[in-house]
C-alpha positions as CSV (number, residue, x, y, z in Angstrom):
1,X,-130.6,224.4,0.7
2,X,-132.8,221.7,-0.8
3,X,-131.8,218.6,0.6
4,X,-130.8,215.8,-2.0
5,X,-133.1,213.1,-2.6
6,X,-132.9,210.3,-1.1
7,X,-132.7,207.9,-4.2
8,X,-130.7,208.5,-7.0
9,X,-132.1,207.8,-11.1
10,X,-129.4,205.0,-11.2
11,X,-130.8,203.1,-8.1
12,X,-134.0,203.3,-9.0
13,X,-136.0,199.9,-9.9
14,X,-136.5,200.7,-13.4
15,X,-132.6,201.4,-13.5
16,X,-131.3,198.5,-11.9
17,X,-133.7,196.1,-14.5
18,X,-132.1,198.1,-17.4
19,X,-128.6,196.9,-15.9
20,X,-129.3,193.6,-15.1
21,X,-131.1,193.6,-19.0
22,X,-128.0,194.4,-20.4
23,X,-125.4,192.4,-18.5
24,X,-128.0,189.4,-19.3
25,X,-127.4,190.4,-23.1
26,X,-123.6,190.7,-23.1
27,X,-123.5,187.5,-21.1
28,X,-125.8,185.8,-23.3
29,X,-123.4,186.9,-26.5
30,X,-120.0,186.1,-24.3
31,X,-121.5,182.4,-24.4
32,X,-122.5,182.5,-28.1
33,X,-118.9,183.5,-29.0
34,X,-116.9,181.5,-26.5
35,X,-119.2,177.9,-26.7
36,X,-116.8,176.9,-30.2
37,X,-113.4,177.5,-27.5
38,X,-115.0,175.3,-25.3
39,X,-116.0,172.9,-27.9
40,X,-112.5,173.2,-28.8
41,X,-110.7,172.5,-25.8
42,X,-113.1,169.8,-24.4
43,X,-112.5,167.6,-27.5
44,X,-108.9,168.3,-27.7
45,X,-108.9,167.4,-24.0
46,X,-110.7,163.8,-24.8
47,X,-109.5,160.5,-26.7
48,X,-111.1,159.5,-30.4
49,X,-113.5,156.8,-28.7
50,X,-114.7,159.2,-26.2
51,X,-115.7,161.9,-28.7
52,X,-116.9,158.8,-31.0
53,X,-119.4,158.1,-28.5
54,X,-119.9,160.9,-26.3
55,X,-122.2,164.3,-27.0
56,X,-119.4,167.4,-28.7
57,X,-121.1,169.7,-26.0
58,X,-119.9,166.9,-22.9
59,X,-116.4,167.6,-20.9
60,X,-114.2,165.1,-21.1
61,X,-114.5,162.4,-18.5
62,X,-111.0,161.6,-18.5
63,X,-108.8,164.7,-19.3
64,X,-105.9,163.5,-21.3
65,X,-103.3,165.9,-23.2
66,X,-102.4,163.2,-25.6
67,X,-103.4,164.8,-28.6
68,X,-101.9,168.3,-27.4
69,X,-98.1,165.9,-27.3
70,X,-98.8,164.6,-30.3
71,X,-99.6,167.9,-32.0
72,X,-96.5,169.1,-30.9
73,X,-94.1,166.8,-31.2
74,X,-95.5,163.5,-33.5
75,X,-98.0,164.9,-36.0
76,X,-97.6,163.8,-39.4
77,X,-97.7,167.1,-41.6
78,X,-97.3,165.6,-45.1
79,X,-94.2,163.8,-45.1
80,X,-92.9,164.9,-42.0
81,X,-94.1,163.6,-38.7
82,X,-92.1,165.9,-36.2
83,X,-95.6,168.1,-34.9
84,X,-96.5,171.7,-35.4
85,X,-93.3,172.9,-33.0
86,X,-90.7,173.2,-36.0
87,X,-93.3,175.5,-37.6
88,X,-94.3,177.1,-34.5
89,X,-90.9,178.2,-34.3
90,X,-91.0,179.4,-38.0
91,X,-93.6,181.7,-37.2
92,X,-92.3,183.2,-33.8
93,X,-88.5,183.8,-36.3
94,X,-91.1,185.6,-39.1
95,X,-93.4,187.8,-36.4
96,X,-91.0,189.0,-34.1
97,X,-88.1,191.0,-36.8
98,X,-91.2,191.8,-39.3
99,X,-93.2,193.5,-36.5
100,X,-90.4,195.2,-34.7
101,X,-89.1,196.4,-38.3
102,X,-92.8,197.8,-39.7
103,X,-93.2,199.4,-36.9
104,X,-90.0,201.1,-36.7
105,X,-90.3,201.9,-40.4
106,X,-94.1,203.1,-40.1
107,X,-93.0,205.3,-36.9
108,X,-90.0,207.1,-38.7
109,X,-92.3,207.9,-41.8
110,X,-95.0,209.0,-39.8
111,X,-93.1,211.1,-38.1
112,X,-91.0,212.5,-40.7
113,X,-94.7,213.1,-42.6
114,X,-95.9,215.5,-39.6
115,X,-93.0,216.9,-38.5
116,X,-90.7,216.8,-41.2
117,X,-93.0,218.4,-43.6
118,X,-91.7,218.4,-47.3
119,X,-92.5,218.6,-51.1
120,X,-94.7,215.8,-51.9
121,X,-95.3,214.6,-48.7
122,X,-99.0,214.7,-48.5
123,X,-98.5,212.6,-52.4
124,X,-96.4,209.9,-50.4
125,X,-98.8,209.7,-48.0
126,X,-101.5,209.3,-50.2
127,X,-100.0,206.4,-52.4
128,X,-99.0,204.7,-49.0
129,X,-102.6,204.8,-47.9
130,X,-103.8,203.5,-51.0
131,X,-101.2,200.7,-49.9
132,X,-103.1,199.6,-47.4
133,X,-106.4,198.8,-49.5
134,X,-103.8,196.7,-51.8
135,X,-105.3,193.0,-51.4
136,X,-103.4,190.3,-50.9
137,X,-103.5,188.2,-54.5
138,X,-102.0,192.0,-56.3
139,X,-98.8,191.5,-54.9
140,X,-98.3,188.0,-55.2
141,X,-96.5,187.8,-58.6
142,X,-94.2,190.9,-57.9
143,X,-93.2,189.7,-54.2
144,X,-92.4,186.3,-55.6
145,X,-90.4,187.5,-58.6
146,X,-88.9,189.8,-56.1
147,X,-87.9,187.4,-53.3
148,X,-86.4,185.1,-56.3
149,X,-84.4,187.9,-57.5
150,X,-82.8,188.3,-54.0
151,X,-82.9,184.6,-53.5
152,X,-85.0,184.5,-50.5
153,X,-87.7,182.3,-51.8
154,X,-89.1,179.8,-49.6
155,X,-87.5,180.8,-46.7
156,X,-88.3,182.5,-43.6
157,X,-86.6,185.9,-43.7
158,X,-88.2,186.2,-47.3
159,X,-91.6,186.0,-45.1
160,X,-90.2,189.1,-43.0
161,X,-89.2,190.8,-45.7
162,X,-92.9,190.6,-47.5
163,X,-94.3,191.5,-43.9
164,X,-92.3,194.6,-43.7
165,X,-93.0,196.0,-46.8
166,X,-96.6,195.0,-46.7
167,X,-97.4,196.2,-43.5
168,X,-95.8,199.4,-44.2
169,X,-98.8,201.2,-45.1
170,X,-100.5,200.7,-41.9
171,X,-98.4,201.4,-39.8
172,X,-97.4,204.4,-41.7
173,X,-101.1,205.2,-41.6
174,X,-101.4,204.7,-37.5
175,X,-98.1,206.4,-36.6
176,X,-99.0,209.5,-39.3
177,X,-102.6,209.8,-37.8
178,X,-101.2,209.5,-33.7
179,X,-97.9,212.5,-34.4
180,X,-100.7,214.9,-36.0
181,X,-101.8,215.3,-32.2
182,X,-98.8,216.1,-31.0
183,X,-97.8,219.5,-30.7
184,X,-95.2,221.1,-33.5
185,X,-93.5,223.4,-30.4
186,X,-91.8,220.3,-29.3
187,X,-89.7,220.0,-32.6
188,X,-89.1,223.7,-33.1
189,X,-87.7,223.7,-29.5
190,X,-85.8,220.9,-30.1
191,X,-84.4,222.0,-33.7
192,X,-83.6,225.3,-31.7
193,X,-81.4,223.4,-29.3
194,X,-79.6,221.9,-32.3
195,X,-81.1,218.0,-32.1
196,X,-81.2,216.9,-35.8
197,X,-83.7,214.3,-37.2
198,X,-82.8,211.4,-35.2
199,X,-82.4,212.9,-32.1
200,X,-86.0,214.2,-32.1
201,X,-87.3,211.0,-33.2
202,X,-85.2,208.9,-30.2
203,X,-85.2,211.5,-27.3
204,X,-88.5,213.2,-27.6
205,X,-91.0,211.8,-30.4
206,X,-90.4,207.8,-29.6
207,X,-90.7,208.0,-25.8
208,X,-94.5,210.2,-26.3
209,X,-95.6,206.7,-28.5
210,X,-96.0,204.5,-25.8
211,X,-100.1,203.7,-26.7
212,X,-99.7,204.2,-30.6
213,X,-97.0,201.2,-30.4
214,X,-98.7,198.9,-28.4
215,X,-101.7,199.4,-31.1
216,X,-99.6,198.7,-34.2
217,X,-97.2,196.0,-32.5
218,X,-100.5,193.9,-31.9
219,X,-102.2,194.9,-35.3
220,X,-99.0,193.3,-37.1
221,X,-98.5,190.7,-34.8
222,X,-102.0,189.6,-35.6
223,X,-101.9,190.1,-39.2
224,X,-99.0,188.1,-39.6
225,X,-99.3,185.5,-37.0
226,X,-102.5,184.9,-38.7
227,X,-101.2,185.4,-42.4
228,X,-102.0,181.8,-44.3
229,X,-101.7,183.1,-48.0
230,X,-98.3,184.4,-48.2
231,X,-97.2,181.5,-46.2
232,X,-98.3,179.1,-48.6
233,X,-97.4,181.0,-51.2
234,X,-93.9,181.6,-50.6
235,X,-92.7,179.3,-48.5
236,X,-92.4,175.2,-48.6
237,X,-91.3,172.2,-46.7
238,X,-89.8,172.9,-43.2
239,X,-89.9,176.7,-44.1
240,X,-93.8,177.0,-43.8
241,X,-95.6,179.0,-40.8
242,X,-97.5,177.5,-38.2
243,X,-100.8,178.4,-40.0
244,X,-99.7,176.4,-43.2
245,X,-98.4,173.3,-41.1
246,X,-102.0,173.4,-39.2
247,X,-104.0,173.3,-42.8
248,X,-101.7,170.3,-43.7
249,X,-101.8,168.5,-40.4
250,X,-106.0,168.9,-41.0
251,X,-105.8,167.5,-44.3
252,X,-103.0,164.5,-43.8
253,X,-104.3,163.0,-40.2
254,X,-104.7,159.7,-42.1
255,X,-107.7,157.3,-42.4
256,X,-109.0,157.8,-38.8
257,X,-110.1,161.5,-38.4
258,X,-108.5,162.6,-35.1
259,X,-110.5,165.0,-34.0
260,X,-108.9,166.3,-30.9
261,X,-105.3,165.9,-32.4
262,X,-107.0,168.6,-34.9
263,X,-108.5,170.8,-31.9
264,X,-105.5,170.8,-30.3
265,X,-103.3,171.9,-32.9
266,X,-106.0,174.5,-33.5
267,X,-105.2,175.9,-30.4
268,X,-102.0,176.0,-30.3
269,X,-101.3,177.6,-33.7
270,X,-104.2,180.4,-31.7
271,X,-102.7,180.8,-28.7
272,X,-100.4,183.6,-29.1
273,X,-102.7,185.8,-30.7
274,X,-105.3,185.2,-28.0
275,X,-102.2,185.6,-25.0
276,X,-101.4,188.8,-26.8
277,X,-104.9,190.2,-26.7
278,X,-105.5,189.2,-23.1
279,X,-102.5,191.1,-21.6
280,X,-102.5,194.3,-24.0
281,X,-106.3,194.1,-25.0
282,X,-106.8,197.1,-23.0
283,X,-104.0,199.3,-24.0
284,X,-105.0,198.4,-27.4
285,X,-108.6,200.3,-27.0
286,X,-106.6,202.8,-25.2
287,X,-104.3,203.5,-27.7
288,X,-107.3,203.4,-30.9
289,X,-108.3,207.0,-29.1
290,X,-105.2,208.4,-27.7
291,X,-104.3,210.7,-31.0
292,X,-108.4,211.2,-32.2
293,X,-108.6,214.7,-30.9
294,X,-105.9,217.0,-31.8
295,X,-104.4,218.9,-28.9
């Protein structure tokens, strides 16, 4: 037997400079993208005189979270001077029934498109996949006539309601794509057995999701948490999400441009979104592939 040699291709010199080429390159975009975060916390972290006359790239010599409490709690937005947390609070009421609700909605349709199959459900599908290259301004006039008709204007469950409906098309779209792979057997058995429709969906269908919900809970969380245009558009006053409050508290500091009063509140409207994606970022990627091959 030919013995093996004693240096593998990947530990060769040639290899090794290729690696350290390419870690140098990722690190070198890591610091392009993350250098505004820093900028952003460092000056949030500072007092006006010291970003006055200090260098924006310098870390604070004093850290201070002043302008993070005043953000919070003292921030004039408009009128109101009671910080982002009232909004804050707006936005975690609107995000947390609009995503569990889309996603429940999207699952059951996907799954009764796959395994339910019917007449005209490949024409349902269609027109709820042409939902989801809708933009935003179309539905403006018909969402706002609508949530006036049921009296839900400029309110927060009027924002869940838009969410749900608006989100249904992906989620449809992501739940639809993910039950293709699974196998048909397991309904037949189960439809053999006597399980109806919901049974299927609760006992068997639901519990084999696990990596196709994480992927839609933290696509709708971010598309909503994010969402500034229907919050402005169909909210007002102490109704408004926390990304509407943050584009007021911008543009009403007063005379003296607080800069890290501004950061701050930057951050905090953010920080969800980036908490979400640093826990789940990874079953997020996971779940992206779990349902591309069939079988």
């Amino acid at each position: 037997m030919a013995s093996l040699p004693a240096q593998t291709v990947a530990d060769t010199p040639g290899a090794r400079i290729g690696r350290i080429a390419i870690y140098a390159a990722l690190g070198l975009f890591a610091a392009f993208y993350l250098l505004p975060m820093a900028v952003m916390i460092a000056t949030s972290l500072k007092d006006i005189g010291e970003i006055r006359d200090g260098s924006l790239l310098a870390p604070p010599r004093a850290i201070s979270f002043d302008a993070w409490t005043y953000a919070w709690n003292e921030a004039c937005i408009g009128v109101d001077c009671t910080g982002l947390a009232p909004y804050f609070r707006n936005s975690v009421l609107m995000v947390i029934p609009a995503v569990f609700l889309s996603s429940l909605f999207g699952a059951l349709n996907g799954y009764a498109l796959t395994k339910w199959r019917f007449r005209g459900a490949n024409v349902i599908f269609g027109m709820l996949l042409f939902g989801s290259f809708i933009p935003f301004q179309v539905v403006l006039l018909p969402m706002a006539q609508t949530l006036g008709f049921l009296g839900l204007a400029s309110s927060v469950p009027g924002l869940v309601l838009v969410h749900t409906v608006y989100g249904l098309a992906f989620t449809t779209l992501f739940f639809r794509n993910y039950y293709v792979s699974l196998p048909d057997d397991l309904v037949r058995a189960a439809t053999i057995d006597g399980a109806g429709f919901f049974t299927i969906f609760w006992r068997i269908i639901l519990p084999l999701s696990p990596s196709i919900i994480v992927v839609t809970v933290i696509w709708q969380f971010t598309q909503i948490w994010n969402d500034f245009l229907f919050g402005a558009s169909f909210t007002s006053g102490g109704s408004q999400p926390v990304t509407v409050a943050l584009n007021n508290l911008v543009n009403t500091t007063g005379s003296v441009k607080l800069y890290n009063v501004d950061m701050a509140a930057a951050i905090i409207a953010a920080l969800p979104t980036l908490v979400v994606y640093i826990v789940a970022g990874r079953y997020f990627l996971r779940g992206l592939t779990a349902g591309a091959v069939k079988g």
